[in-house]
Steps between C-alpha positions, in 0.01 A plus 500: 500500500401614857170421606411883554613543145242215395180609693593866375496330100174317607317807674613693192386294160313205671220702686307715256310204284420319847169556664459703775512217791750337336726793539392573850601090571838576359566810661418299809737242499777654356429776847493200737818339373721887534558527158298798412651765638834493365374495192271774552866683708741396170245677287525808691859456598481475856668209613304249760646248699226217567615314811322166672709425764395609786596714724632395852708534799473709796491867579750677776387835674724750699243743639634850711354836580549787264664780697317797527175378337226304656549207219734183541783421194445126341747317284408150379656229305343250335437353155555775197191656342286352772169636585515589903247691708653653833246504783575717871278377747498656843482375828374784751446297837417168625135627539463572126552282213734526250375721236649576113628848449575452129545271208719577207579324165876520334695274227860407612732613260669283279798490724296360770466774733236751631587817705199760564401720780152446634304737745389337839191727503286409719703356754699772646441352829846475673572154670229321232675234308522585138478114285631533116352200353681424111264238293515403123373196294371167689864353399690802656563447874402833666744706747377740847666716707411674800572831683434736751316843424729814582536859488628603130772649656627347782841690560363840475435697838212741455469794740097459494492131627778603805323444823553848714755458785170518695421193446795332489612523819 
């Protein structure tokens, strides 16, 4: 018999003539050694996968701007199901430190990867160098990538920003 199956049995018909603490204790131990909740999941049938190894390796990040949009596109690899938060810092000028323009928090699929869009907002300073910092767990060797801070749309020639002939020649 599984060892879910026998905590379930024991939660079920050995609880109810125990005292109070005694149940508490049990509850307890059975919850630090993992086995409750697949019990509690088989009951319900929702299947649970308890897992102690842990996770490691390292993460990769390819970082570019988003055309047409004042946000930068990030894909990361790393392990699957992997907690990871994604940090931009920005570095405006020699003169100023570095400060953090946001701080998100994602789960890498179960494939291993991570692809999202994140705004740059509030470094639309062009020429400031955009940092994309990837973290995870203390056994998860983090990834960063930097760039510099463009125009959303680069190629595009807008009448408005043409300098008059005037002052051109």
């Amino acid at each position: 018999m599984e060892p879910s199956a026998r905590i379930g049995r024991i939660l079920e018909a050995g609880m109810e003539g125990l005292p109070i603490l005694k149940q508490v204790a049990l509850v307890a131990l059975v919850g630090v050694a993992g086995l409750v909740a697949p019990a509690v999941a088989a009951e319900h049938g929702k299947p649970v996968v308890v897992s102690t190894t842990p996770t490691t390796g390292a993460l990769s990040l390819h970082v570019e701007p988003a055309t047409g949009a004042e946000a930068v596109r990030v894909n990361c690899a790393g392990p699957a199901n992997a907690p990871v938060t994604i940090t931009l810092f920005a570095t405006l000028s020699s003169d100023i430190p570095t400060v953090v323009v946001s701080r998100h928090d994602f789960t890498i699929d179960r494939s291993g990867q991570l692809s999202t869009t994140i705004s740059i907002a509030s470094d639309f300073v062009r020429g400031s160098i955009l940092t994309v910092r990837v973290t995870s767990l203390d056994t998860v060797v983090p990834a960063q990538a930097s760039l510099l801070v463009g125009a959303p749309n680069p190629h595009v020639s807008v009448p408005l920003e043409q300098l008059p002939a005037i002052f051109t020649h």
